[in-house]
DRENKEZA-954878 format. One record per residue (C-alpha): residue number from 0; residue in one letter; z negated, x, y. Coordinates in steps of 0.5 Angstrom, whole numbers, plus 500, padded with zeros to 3 digits. Last residue first. Example, Ala and Ser with C-alpha at 12.3 -4.5 7.8 and 13.67 -1.06 7.14 Angstrom:
DRENKEZA-954878
VOZA   num   residu    pz    px    py
VOZA     1        S   486   527   498
VOZA     0        A   484   525   491
END
This chain:
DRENKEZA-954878
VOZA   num   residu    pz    px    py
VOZA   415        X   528   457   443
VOZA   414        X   531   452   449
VOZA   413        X   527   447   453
VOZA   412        X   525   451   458
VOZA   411        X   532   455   460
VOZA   410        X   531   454   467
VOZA   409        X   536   448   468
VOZA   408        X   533   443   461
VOZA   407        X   527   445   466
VOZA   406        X   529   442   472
VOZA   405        X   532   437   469
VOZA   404        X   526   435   466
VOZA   403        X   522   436   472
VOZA   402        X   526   431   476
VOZA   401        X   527   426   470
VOZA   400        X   519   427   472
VOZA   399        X   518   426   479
VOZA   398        X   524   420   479
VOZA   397        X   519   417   474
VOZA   396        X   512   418   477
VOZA   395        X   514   416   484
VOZA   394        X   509   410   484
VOZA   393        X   504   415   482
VOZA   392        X   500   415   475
VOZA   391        X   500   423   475
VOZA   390        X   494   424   469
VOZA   389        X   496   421   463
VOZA   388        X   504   421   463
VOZA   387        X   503   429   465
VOZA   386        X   498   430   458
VOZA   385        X   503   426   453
VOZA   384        X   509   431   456
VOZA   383        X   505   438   455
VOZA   382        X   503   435   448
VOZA   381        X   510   433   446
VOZA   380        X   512   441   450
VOZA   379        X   508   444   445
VOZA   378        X   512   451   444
VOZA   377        X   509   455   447
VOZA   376        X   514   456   453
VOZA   375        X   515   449   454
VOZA   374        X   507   449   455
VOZA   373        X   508   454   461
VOZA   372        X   513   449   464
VOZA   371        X   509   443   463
VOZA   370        X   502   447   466
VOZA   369        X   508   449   472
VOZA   368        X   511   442   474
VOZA   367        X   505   439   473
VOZA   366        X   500   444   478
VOZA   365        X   506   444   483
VOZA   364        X   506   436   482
VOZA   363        X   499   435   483
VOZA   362        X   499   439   491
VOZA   361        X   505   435   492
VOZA   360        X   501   429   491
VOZA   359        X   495   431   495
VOZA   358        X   500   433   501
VOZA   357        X   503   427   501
VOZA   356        X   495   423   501
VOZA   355        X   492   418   496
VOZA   354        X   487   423   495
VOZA   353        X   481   426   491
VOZA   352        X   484   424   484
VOZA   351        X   479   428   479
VOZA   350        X   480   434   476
VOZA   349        X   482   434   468
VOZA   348        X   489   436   472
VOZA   347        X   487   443   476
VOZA   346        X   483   444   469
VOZA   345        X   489   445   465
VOZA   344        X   493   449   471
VOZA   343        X   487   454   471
VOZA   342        X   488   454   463
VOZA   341        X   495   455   464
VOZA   340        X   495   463   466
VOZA   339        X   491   465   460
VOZA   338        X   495   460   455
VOZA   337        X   501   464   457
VOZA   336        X   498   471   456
VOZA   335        X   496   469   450
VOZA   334        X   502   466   448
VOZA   333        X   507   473   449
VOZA   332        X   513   474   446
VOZA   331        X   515   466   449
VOZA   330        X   514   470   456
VOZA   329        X   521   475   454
VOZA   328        X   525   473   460
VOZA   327        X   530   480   460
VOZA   326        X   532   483   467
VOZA   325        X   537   488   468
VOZA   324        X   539   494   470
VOZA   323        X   540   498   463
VOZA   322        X   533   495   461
VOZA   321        X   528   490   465
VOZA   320        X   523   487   460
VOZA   319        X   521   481   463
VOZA   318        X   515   476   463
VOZA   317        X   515   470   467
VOZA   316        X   509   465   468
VOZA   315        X   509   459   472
VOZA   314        X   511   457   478
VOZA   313        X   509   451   483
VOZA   312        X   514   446   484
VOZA   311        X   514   441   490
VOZA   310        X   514   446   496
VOZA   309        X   518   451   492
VOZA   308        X   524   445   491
VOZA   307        X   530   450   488
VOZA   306        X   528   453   482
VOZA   305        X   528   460   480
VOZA   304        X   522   462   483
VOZA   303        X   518   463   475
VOZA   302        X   512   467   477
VOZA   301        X   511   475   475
VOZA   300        X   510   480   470
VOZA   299        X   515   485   468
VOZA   298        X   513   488   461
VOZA   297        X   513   496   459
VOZA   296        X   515   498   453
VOZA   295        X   510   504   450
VOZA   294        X   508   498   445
VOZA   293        X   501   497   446
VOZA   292        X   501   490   446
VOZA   291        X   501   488   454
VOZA   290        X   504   494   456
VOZA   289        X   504   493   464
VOZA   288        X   507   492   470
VOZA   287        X   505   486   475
VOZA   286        X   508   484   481
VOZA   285        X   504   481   486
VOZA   284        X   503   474   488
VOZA   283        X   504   471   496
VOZA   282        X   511   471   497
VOZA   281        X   514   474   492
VOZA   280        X   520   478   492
VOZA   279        X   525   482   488
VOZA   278        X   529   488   489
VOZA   277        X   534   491   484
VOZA   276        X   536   499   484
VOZA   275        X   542   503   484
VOZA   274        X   542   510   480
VOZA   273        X   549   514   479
VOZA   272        X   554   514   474
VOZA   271        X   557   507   474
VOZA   270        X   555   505   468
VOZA   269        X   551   510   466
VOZA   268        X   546   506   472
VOZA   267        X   539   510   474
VOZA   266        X   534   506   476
VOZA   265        X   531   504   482
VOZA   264        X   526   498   481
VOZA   263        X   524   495   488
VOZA   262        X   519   490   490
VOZA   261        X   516   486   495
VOZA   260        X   511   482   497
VOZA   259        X   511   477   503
VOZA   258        X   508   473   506
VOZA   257        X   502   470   505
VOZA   256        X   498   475   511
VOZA   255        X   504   475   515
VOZA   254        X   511   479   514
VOZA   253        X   511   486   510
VOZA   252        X   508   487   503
VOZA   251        X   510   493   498
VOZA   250        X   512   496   492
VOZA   249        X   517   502   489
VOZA   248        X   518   502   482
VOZA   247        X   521   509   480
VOZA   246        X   525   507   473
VOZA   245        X   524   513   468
VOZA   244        X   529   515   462
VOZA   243        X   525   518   457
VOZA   242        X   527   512   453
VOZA   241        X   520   508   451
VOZA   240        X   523   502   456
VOZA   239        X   520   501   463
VOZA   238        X   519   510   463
VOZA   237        X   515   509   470
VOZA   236        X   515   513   476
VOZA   235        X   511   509   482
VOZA   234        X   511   508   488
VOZA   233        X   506   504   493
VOZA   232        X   506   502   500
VOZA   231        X   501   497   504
VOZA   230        X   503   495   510
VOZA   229        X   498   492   515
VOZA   228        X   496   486   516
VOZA   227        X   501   483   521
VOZA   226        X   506   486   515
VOZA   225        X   512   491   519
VOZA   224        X   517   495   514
VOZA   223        X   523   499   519
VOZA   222        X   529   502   517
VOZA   221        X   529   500   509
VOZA   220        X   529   504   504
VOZA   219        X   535   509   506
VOZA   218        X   536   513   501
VOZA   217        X   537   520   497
VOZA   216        X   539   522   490
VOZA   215        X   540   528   486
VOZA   214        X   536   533   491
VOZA   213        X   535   540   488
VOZA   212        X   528   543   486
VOZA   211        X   530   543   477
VOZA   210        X   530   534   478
VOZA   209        X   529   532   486
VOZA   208        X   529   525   487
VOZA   207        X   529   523   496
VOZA   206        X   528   515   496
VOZA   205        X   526   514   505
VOZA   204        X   522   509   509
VOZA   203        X   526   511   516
VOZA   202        X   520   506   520
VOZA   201        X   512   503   517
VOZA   200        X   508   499   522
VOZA   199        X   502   501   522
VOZA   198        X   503   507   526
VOZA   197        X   509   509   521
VOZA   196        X   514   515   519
VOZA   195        X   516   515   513
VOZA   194        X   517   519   507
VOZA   193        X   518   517   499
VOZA   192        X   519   521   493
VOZA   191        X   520   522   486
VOZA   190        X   520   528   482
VOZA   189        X   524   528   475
VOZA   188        X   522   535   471
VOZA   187        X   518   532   466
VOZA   186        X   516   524   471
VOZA   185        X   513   526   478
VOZA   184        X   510   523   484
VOZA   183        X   510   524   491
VOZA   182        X   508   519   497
VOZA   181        X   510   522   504
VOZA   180        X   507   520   511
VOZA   179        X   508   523   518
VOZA   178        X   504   520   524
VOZA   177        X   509   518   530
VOZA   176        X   509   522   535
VOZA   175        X   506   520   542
VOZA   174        X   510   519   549
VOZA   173        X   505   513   550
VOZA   172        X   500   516   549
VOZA   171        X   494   514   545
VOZA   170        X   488   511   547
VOZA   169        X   481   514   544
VOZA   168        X   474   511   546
VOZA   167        X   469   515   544
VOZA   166        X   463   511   542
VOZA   165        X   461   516   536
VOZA   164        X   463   522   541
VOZA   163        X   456   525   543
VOZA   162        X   453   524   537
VOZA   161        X   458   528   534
VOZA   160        X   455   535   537
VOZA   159        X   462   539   537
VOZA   158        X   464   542   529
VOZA   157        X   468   548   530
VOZA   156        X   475   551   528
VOZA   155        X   478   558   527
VOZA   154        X   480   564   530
VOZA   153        X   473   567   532
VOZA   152        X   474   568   540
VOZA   151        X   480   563   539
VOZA   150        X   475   556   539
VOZA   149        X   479   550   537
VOZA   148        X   475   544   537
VOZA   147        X   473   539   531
VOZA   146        X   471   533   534
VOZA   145        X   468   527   528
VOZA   144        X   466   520   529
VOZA   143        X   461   517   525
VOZA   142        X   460   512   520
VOZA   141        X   466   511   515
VOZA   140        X   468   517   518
VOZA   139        X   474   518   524
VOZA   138        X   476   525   526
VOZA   137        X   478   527   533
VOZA   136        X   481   534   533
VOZA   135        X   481   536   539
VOZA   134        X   488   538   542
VOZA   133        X   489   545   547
VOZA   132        X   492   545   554
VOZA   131        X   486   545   557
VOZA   130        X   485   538   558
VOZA   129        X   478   537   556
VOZA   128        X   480   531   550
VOZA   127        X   487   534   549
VOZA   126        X   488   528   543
VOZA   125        X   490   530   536
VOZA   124        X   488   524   532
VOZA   123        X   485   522   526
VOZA   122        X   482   517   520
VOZA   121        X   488   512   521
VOZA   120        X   488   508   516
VOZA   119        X   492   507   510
VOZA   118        X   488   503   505
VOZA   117        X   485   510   502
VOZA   116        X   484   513   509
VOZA   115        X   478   507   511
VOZA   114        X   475   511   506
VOZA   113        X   475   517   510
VOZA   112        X   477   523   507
VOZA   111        X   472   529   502
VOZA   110        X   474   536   500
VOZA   109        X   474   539   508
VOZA   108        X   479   545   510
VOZA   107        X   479   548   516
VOZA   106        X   484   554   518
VOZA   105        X   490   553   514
VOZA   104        X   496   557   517
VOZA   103        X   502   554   520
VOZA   102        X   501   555   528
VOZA   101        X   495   551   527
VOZA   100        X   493   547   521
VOZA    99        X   486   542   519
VOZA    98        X   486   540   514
VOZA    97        X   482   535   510
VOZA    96        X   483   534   503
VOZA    95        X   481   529   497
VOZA    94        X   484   532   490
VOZA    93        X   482   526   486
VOZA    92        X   482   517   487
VOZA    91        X   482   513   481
VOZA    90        X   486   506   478
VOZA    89        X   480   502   472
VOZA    88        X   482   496   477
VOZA    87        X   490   497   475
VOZA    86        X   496   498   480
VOZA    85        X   500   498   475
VOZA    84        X   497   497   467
VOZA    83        X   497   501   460
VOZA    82        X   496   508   464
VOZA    81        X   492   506   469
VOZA    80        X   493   510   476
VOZA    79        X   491   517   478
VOZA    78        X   491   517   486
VOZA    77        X   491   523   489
VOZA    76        X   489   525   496
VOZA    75        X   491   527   503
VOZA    74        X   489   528   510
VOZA    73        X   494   533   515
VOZA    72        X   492   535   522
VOZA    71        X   497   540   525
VOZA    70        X   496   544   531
VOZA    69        X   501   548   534
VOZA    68        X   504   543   539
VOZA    67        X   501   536   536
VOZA    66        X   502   534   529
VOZA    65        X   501   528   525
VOZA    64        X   500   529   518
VOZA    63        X   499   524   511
VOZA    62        X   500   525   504
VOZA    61        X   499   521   498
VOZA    60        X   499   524   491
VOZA    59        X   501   520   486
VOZA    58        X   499   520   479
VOZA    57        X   500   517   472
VOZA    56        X   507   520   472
VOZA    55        X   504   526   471
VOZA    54        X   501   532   474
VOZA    53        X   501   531   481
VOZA    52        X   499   537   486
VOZA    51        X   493   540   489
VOZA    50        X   495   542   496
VOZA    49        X   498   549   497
VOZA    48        X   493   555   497
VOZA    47        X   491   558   504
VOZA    46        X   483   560   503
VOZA    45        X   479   556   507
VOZA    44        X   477   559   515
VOZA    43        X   469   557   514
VOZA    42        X   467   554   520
VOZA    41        X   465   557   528
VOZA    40        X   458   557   530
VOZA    39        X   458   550   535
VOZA    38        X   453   552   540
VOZA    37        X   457   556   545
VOZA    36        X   462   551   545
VOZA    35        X   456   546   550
VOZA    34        X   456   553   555
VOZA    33        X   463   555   556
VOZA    32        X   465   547   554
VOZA    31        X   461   545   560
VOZA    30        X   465   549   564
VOZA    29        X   472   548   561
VOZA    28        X   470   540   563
VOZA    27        X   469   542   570
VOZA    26        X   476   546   571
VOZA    25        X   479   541   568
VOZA    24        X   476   535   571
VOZA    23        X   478   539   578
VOZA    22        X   485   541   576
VOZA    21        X   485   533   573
VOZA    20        X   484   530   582
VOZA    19        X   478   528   585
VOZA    18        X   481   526   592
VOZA    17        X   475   521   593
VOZA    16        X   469   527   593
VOZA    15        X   465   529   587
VOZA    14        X   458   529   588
VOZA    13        X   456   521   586
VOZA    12        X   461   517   582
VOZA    11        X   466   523   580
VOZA    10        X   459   527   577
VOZA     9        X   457   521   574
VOZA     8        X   463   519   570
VOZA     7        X   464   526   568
VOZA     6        X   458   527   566
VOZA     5        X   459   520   561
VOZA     4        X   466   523   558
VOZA     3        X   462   530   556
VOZA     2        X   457   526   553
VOZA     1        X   450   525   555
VOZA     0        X   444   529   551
END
């Protein structure tokens, strides 16, 4: 059967005369929409509950809507994370919703999404496909194209034969609103919420904490986040410390594909009695949180980009605590996860020389740099030394590694 789209190309290009103008379309597509609406049986209205909400700090429910005139299109599901570690592979989804709103009451409802909506991508549209003054639903699935129509001899939605719609071609206009974003989480009566509005690129990115239904703090994020690959937002509310005193830990990436990944940790300051926050950055790795022993006190893990040469040292390990607004270095508590992160770095240097090349000598020297900064960190500095005097036999060999030795006296690394 041909879509509506192609009958209309076919009846301009052959019956229609030159001066075919939008009330003729209207007037054609209503027409074939009398009959072709007739075999869509209307769906069940749902019941109208609020959404299912987070219970814990461990879940996030994730939301996202666009409206156009009365109707509005909402997807949403609750994303339940590990509770020893941040951003987990063990991190589920639960709760996943499709509504369908018009004039504020719920008139469609679906307990799956689209995959693709779980990476923040745009699973629908509202788009007046028969210009009749009322939106089509245009639902995207992982394998098909999905149209919802409102029919108001039954006061509810109905499902058109997708087949004709799995190659429509949906362009939005140019006066288009934004889609609508907000990511909520909560901690005993603490609720932490993030709003945005985005269509791939993320603007007025917004903190709002609610405690007992009344807005304590509310903040401008950033007024625009932008990532060529897309932007990737998550929040958390986490106690850091074991103290009944949360952080919200706000993660996301912007830039190109190898830049950038940033983080904010808001937390309240008894200091100047008010919350505050830090930023910390990245340009390729990811922040990771997690209790590594178990303890109820969480570690900040991360790379050491304190120096001042990034294109000559590469980074090694850093754990911290982050307690009352500042970082703690803690990464001697931790050998194995020191010793796990050089095992790459020891076979980098057991490899053999496969270049005489500058960008090979700049390449041994960040596996040096942070194989030898990681054995200071367990303590077997005199065999990191005897390792690097084996395997990096350039002719800059010593300015190389007073070089080194001064940058770590610098960082700490040669202190208990």
């Amino acid at each position: 059967m041909l879509s509506i789209i192609e009958i209309l190309i076919i009846a301009k290009t052959v019956f229609l005369p030159a001066d075919f103008t939008v009330n003729y379309a209207k007037i054609f597509i209503s027409l074939f929409h009398s009959v072709d609406s007739s075999q869509n049986s209307c769906l069940p209205i749902p019941d109208q509950s609020p959404l299912p909400s987070p219970l814990s700090s461990n879940e996030v429910q994730f939301v996202q809507y666009k409206t156009l005139g009365k109707v509005k299109v909402e997807s949403s599901f609750i994303f339940i994370m590990s509770k020893e570690e941040f951003n987990s592979r063990e991190d589920s989804i639960a709760n996943e919703r499709l509504r369908i709103y018009r004039e504020g009451k719920v008139l469609y409802e679906s307990k799956s999404i689209p995959k693709s909506t779980y990476a923040y991508g745009i699973s629908f549209y509202l788009h007046d496909i028969d210009l009749d003054g009322e939106p089509e639903v245009i639902v995207l699935g992982d394998r098909k194209t999905y149209v919802y129509q409102y029919q108001p001899n039954c006061g509810g939605y109905s499902l058109l034969n997708n087949n004709n719609y799995d190659n429509y071609d949906y362009k939005p206009t140019k006066n288009e609103q934004f889609y609508k974003a907000i990511q909520t989480t909560r901690f005993g009566d603490l609720t932490a919420r993030i709003k945005y509005d985005w269509d791939f690129i993320l603007y007025n990115v917004t903190l709002e904490l609610t405690q007992q239904g009344k807005t304590i703090f509310e903040e401008m994020v950033a007024a625009r986040i932008i990532a060529n690959t897309g932007v990737r937002m998550s929040m958390r509310l986490i106690d850091l410390n074991n103290d009944e005193d949360p952080a919200v830990i706000i993660t996301h990436n912007s830039g190109t594909s190898g830049c950038c990944n940033h983080t904010l940790i808001y937390y309240f300051d008894y200091q100047k009695n008010k919350f505050n926050h830090l930023a910390y950055s990245l340009s390729r790795e990811n922040i990771e949180i997690e209790d590594i022993d178990g303890d109820g006190i969480w570690e900040i893990i991360s790379k050491d980009t304190g120096f001042e040469e990034p294109l000559v040292f590469d980074r090694p390990t850093l754990i911290q605590h982050f307690i009352h607004g500042k970082f703690v270095n803690v990464t001697r508590w931790f050998p194995e996860k020191i010793r796990e992160d050089n095992e790459g770095f020891s076979r980098a240097l057991k490899s053999k020389k496969i270049s005489t090349g500058e960008y090979w000598k700049k390449a041994r020297r960040r596996e040096i740099a942070a194989y030898l900064a990681n054995k200071y960190m367990l303590g077997e500095e005199i065999e990191g030394w005897d390792t690097i005097n084996k395997v990096y036999q350039e002719s800059d060999r010593k300015e190389f590694f007073d070089k080194l030795e001064e940058w770590l006296k610098k960082r700490g690394y040669d202190s208990e």
